[in-house]
PDB file with SEQRES, HELIX, SHEET and CRYST1 records, atoms N, CA, C and O in Angstrom:
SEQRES   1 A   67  UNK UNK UNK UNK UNK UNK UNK UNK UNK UNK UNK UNK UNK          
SEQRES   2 A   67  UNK UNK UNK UNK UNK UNK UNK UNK UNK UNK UNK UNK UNK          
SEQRES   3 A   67  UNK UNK UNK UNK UNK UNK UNK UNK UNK UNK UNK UNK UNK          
SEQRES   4 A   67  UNK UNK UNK UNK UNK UNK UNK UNK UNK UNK UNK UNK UNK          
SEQRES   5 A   67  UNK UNK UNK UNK UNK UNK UNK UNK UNK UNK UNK UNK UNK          
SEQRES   6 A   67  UNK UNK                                                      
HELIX    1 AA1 UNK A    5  UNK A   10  1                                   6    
HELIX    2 AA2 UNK A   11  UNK A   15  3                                   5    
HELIX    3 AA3 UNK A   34  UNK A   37  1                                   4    
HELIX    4 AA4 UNK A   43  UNK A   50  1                                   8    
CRYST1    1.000    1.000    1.000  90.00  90.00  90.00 P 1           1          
ATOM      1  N   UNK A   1       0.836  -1.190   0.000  1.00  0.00           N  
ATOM      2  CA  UNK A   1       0.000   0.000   0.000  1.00  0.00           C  
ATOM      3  C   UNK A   1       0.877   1.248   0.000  1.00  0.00           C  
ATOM      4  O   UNK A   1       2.051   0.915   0.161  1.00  0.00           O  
ATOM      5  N   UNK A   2       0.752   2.328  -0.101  1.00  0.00           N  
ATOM      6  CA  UNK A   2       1.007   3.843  -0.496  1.00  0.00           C  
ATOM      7  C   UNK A   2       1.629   4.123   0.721  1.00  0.00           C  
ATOM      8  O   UNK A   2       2.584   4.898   0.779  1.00  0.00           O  
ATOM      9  N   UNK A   3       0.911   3.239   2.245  1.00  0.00           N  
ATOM     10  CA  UNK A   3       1.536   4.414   3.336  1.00  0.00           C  
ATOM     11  C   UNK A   3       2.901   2.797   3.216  1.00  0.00           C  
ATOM     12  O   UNK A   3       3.600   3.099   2.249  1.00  0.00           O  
ATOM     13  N   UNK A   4       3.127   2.192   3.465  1.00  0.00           N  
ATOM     14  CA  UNK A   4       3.871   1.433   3.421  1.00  0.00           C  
ATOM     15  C   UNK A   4       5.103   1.451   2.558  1.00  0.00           C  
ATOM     16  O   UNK A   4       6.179   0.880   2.735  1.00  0.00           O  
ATOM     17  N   UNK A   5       4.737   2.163   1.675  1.00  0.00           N  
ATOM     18  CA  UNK A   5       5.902   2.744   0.841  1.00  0.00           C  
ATOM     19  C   UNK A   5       6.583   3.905   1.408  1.00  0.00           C  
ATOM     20  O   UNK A   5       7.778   4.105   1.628  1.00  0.00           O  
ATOM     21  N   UNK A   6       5.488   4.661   1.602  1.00  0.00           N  
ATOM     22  CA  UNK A   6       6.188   5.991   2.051  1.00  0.00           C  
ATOM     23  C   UNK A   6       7.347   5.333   3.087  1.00  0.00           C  
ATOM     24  O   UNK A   6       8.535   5.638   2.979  1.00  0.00           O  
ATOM     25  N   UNK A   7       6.815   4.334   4.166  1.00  0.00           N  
ATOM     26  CA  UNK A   7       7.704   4.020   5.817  1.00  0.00           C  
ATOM     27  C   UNK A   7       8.770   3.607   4.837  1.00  0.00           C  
ATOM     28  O   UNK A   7       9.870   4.128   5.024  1.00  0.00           O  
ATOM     29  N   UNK A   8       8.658   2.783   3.842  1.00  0.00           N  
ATOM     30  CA  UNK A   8      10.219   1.981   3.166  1.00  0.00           C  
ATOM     31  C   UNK A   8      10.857   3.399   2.701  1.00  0.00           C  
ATOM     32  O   UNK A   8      11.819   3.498   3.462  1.00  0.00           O  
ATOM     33  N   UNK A   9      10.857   3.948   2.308  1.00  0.00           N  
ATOM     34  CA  UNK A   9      11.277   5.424   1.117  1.00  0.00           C  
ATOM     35  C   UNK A   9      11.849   5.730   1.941  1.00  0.00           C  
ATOM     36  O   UNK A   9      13.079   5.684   1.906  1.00  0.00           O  
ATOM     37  N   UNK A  10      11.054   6.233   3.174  1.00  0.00           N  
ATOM     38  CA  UNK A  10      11.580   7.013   4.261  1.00  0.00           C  
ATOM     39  C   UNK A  10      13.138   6.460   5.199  1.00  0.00           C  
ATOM     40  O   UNK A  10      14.166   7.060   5.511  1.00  0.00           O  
ATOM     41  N   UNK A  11      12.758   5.351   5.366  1.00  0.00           N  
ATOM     42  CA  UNK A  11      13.534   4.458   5.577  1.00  0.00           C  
ATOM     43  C   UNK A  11      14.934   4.638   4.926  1.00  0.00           C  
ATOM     44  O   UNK A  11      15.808   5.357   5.410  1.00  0.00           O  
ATOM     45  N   UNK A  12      15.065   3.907   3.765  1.00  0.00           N  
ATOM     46  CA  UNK A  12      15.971   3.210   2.740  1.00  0.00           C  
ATOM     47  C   UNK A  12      16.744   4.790   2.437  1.00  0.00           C  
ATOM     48  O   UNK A  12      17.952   5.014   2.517  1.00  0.00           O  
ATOM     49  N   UNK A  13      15.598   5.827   2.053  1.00  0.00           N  
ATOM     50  CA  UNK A  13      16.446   7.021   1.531  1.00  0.00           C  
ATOM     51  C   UNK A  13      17.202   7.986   2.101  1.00  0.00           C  
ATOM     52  O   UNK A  13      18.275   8.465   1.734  1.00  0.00           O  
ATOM     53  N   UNK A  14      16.069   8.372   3.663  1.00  0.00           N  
ATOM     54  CA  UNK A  14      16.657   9.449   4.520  1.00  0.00           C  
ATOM     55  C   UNK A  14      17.582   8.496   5.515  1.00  0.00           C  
ATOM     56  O   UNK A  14      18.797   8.610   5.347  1.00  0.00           O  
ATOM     57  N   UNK A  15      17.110   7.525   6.581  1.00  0.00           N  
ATOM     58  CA  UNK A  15      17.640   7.203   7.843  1.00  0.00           C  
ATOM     59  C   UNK A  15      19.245   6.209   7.029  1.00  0.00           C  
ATOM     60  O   UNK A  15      20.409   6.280   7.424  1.00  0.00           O  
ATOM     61  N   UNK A  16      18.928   5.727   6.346  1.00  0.00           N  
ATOM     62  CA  UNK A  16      20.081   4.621   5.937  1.00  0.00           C  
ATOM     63  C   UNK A  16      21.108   5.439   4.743  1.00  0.00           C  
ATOM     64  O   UNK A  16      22.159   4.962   4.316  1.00  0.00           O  
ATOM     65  N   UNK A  17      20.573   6.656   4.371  1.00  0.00           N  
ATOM     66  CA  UNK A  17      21.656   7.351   3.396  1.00  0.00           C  
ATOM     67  C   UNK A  17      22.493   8.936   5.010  1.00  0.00           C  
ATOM     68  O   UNK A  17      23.592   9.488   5.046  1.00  0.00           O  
ATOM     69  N   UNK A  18      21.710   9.012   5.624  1.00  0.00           N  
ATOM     70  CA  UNK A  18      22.423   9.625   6.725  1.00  0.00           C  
ATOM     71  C   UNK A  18      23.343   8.843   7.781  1.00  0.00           C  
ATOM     72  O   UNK A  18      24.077   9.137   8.724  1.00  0.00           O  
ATOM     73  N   UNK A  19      22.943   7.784   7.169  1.00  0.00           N  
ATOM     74  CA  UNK A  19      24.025   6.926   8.310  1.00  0.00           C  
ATOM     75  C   UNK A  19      23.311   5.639   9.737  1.00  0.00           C  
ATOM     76  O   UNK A  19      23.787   4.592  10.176  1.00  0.00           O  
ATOM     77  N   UNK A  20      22.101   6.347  10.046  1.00  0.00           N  
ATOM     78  CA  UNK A  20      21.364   6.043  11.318  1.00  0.00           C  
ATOM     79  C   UNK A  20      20.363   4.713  11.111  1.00  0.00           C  
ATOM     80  O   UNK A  20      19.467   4.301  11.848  1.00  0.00           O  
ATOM     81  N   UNK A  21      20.722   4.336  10.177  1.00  0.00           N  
ATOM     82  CA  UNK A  21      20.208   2.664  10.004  1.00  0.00           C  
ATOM     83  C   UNK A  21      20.854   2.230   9.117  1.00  0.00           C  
ATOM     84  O   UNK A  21      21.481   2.802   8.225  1.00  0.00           O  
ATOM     85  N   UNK A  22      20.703   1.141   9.360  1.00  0.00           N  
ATOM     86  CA  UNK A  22      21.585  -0.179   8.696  1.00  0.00           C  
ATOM     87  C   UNK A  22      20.413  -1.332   8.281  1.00  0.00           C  
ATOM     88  O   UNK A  22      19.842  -1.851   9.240  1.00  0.00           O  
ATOM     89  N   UNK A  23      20.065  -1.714   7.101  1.00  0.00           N  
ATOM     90  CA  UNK A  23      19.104  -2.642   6.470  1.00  0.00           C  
ATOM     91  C   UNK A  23      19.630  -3.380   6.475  1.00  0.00           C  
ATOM     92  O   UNK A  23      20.571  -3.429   5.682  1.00  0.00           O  
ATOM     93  N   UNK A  24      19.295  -4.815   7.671  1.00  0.00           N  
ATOM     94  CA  UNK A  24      20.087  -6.633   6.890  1.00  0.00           C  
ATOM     95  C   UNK A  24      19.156  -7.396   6.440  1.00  0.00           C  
ATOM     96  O   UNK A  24      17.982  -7.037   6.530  1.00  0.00           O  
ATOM     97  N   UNK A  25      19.464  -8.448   5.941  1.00  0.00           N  
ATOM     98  CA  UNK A  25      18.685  -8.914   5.195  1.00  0.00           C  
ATOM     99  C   UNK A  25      18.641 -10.774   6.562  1.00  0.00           C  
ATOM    100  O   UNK A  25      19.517 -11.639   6.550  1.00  0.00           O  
ATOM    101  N   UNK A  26      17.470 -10.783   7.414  1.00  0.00           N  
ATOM    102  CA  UNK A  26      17.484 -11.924   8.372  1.00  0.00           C  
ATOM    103  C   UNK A  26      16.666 -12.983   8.143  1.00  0.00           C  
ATOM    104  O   UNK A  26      15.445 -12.836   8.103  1.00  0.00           O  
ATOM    105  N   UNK A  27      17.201 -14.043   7.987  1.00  0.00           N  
ATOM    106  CA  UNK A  27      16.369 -15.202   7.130  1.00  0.00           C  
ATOM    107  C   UNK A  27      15.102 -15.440   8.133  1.00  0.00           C  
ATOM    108  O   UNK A  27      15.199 -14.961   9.263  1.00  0.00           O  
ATOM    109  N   UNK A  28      14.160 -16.010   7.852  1.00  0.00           N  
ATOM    110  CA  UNK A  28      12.982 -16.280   8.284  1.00  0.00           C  
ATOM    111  C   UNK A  28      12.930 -17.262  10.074  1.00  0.00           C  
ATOM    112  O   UNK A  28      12.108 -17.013  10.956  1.00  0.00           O  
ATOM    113  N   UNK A  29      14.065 -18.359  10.166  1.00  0.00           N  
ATOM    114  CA  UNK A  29      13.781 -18.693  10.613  1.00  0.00           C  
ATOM    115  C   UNK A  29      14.672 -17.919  12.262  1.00  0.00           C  
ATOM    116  O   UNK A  29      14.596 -18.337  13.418  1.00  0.00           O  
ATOM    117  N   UNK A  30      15.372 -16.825  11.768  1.00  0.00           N  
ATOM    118  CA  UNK A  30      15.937 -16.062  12.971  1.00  0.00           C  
ATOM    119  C   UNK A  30      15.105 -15.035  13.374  1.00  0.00           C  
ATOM    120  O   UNK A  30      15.424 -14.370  14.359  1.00  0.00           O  
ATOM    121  N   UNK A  31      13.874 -14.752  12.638  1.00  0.00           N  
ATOM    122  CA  UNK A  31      13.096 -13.453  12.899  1.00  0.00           C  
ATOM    123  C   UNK A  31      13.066 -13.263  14.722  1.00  0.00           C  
ATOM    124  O   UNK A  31      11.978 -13.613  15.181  1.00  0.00           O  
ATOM    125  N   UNK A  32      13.568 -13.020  15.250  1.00  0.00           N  
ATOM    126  CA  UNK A  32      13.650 -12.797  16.984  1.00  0.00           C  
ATOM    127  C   UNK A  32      12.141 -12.170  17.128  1.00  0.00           C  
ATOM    128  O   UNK A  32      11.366 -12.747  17.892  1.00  0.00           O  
ATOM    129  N   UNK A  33      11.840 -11.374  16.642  1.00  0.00           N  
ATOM    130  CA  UNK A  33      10.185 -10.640  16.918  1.00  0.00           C  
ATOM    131  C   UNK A  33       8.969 -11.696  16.453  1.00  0.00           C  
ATOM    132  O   UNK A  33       7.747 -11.613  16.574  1.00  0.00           O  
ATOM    133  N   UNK A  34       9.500 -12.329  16.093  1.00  0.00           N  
ATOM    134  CA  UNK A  34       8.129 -13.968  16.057  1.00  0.00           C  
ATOM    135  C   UNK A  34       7.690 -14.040  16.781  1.00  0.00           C  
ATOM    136  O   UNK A  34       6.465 -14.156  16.814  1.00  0.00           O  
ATOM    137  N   UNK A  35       8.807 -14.001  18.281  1.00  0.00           N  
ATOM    138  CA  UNK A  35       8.102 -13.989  19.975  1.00  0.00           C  
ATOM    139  C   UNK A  35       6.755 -13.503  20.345  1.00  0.00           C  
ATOM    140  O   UNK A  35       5.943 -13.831  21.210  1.00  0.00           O  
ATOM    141  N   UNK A  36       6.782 -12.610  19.404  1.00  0.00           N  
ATOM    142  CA  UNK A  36       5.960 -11.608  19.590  1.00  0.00           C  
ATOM    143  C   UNK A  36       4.432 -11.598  19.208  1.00  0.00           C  
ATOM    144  O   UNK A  36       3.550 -11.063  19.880  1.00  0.00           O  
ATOM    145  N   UNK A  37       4.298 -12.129  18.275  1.00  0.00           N  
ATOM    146  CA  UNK A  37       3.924 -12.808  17.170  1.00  0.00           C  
ATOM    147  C   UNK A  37       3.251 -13.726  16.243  1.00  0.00           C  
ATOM    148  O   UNK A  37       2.582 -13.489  15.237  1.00  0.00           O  
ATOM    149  N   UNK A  38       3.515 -14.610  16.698  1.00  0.00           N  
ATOM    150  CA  UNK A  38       3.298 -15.913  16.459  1.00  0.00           C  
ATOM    151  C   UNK A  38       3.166 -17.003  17.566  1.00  0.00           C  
ATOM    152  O   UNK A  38       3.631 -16.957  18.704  1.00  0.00           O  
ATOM    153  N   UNK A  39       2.412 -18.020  16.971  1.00  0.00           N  
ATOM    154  CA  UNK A  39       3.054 -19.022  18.216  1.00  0.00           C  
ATOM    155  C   UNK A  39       3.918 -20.041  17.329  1.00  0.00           C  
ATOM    156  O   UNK A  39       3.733 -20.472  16.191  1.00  0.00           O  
ATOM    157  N   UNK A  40       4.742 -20.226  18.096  1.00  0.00           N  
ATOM    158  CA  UNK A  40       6.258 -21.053  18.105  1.00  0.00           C  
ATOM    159  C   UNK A  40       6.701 -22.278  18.847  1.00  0.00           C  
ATOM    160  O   UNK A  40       6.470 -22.135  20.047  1.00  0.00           O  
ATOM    161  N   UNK A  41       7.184 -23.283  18.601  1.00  0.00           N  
ATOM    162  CA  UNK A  41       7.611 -23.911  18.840  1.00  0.00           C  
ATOM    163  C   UNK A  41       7.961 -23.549  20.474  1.00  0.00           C  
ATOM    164  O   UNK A  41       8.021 -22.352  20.758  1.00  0.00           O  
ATOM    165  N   UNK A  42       8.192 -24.556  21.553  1.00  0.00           N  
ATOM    166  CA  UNK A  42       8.774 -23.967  22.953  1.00  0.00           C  
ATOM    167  C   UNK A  42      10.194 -23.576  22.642  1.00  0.00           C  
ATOM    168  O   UNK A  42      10.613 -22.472  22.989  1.00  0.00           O  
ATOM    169  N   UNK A  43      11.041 -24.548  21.922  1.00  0.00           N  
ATOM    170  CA  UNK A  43      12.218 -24.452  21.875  1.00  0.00           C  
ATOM    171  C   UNK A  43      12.490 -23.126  21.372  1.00  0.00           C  
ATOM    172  O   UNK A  43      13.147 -22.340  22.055  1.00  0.00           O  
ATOM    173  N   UNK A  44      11.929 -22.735  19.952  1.00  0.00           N  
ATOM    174  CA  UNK A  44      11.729 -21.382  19.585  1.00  0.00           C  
ATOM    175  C   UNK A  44      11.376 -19.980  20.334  1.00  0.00           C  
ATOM    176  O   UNK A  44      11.643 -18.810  20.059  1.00  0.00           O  
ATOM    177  N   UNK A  45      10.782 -20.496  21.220  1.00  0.00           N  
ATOM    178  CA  UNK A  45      10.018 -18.957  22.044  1.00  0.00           C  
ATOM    179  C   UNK A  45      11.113 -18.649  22.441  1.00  0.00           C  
ATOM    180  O   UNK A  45      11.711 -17.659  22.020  1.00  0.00           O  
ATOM    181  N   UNK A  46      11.753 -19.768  23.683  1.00  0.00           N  
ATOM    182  CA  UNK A  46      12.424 -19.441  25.010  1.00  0.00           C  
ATOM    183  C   UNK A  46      13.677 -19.118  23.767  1.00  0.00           C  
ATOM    184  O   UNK A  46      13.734 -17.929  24.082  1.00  0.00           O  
ATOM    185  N   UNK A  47      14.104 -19.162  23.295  1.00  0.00           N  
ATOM    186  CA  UNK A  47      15.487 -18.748  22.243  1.00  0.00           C  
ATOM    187  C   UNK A  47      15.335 -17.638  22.058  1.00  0.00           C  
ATOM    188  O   UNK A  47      16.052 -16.769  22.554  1.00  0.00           O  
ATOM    189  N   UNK A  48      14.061 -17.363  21.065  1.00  0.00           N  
ATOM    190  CA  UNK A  48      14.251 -15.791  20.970  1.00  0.00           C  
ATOM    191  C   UNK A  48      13.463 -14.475  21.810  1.00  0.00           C  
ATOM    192  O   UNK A  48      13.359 -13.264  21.615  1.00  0.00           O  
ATOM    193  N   UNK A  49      12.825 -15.761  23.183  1.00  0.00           N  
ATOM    194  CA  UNK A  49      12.508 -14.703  24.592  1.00  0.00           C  
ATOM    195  C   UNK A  49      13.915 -14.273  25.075  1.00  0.00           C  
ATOM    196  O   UNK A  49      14.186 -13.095  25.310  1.00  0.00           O  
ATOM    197  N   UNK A  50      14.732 -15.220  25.201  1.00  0.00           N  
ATOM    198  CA  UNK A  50      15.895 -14.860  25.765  1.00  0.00           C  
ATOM    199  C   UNK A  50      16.745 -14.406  25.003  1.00  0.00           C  
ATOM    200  O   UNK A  50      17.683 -13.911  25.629  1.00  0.00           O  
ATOM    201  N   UNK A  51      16.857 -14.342  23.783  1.00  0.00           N  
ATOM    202  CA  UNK A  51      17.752 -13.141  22.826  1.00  0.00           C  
ATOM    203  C   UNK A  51      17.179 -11.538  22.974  1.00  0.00           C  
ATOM    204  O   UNK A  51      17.848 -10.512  22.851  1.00  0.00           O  
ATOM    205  N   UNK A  52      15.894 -11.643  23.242  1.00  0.00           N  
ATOM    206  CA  UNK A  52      15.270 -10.305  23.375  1.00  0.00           C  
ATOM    207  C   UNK A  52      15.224  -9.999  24.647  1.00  0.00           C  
ATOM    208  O   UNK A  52      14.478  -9.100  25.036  1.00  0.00           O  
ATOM    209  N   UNK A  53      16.022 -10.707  25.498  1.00  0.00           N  
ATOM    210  CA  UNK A  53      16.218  -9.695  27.231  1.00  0.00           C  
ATOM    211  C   UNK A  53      14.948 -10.118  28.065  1.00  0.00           C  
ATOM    212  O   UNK A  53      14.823  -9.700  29.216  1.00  0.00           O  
ATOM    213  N   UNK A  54      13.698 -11.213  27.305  1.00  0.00           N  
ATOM    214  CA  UNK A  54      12.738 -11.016  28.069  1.00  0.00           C  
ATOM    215  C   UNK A  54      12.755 -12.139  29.037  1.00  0.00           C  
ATOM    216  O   UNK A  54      13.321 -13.120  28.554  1.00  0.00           O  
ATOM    217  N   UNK A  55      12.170 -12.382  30.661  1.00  0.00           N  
ATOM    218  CA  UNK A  55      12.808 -13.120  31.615  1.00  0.00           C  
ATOM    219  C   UNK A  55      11.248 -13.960  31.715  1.00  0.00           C  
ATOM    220  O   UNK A  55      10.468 -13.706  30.796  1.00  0.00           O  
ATOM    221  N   UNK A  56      10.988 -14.504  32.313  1.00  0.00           N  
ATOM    222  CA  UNK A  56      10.370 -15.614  33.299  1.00  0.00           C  
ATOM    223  C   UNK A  56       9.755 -14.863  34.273  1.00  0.00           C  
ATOM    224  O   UNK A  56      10.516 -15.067  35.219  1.00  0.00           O  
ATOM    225  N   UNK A  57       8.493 -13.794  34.873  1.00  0.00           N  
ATOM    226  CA  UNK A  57       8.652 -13.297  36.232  1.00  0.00           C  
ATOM    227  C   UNK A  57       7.821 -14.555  36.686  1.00  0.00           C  
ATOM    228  O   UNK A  57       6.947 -14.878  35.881  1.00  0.00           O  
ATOM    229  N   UNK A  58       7.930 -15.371  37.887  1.00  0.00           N  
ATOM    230  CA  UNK A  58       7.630 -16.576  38.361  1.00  0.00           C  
ATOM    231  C   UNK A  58       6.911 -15.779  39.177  1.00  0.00           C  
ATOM    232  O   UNK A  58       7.335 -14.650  39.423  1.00  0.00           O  
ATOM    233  N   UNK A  59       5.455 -16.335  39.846  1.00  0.00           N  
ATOM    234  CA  UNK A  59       4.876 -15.641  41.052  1.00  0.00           C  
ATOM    235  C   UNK A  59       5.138 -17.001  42.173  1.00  0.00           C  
ATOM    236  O   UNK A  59       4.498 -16.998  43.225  1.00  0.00           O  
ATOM    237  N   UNK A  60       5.660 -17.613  42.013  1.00  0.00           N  
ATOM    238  CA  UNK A  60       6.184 -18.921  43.136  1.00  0.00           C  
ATOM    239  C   UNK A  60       5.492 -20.567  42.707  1.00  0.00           C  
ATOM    240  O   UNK A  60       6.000 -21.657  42.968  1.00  0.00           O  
ATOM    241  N   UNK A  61       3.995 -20.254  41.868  1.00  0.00           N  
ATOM    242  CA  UNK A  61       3.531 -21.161  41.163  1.00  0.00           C  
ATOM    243  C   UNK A  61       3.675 -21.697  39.763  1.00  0.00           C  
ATOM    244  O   UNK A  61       2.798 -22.360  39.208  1.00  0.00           O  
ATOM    245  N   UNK A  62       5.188 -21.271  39.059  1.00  0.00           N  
ATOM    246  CA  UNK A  62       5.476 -21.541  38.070  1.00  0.00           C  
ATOM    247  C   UNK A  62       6.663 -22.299  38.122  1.00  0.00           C  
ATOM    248  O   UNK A  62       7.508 -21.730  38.812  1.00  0.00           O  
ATOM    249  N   UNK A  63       6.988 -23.224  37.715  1.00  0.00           N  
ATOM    250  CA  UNK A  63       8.521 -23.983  37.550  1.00  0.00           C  
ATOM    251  C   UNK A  63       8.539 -24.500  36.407  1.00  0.00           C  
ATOM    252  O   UNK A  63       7.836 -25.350  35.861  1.00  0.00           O  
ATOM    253  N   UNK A  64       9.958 -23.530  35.900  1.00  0.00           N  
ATOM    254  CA  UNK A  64      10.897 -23.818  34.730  1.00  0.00           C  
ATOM    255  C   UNK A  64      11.570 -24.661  35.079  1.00  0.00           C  
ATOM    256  O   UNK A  64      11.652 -25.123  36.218  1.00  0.00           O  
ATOM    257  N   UNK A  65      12.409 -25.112  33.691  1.00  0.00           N  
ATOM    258  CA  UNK A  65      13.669 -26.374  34.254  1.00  0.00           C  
ATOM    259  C   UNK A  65      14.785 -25.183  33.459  1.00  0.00           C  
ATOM    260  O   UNK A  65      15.893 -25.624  33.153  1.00  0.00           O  
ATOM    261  N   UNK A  66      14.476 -23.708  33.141  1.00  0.00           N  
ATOM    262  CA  UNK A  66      15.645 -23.007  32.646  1.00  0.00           C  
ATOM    263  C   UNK A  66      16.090 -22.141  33.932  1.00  0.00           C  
ATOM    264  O   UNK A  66      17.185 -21.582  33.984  1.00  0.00           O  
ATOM    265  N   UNK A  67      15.251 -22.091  34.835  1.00  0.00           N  
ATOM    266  CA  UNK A  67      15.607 -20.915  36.299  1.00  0.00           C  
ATOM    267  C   UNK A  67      15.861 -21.434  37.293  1.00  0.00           C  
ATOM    268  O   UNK A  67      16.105 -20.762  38.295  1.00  0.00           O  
TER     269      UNK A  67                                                      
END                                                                             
């Protein structure tokens, strides 16, 4: 769509020709924001919960075998 272009344009032309972004190109199955997202595999979540800083808060009735 039109506004979706504009965000890429904006993107690609101003922020990444001034220096202040960097475009990579991340294959599908590293997308870290899937977490977010999708539902995933367990093995998948806790990988890219824990690449993204996000923790476990336990209220005393939860047990992991990662904490």
């Amino acid at each position: 769509t039109k506004h979706i272009q504009r965000k890429y344009h904006f993107v690609r032309d101003d922020l990444v020709a001034r220096g202040e972004a960097v475009v990579r190109y991340v294959p599908t199955g590293d997308m870290v924001a899937d977490v977010l997202t999708k539902a995933l595999a367990p093995d998948k979540h806790w990988k890219f919960s824990k690449a993204m800083g996000l923790r476990l808060r336990s209220s005393g009735s939860v047990k992991t075998g990662s904490e």
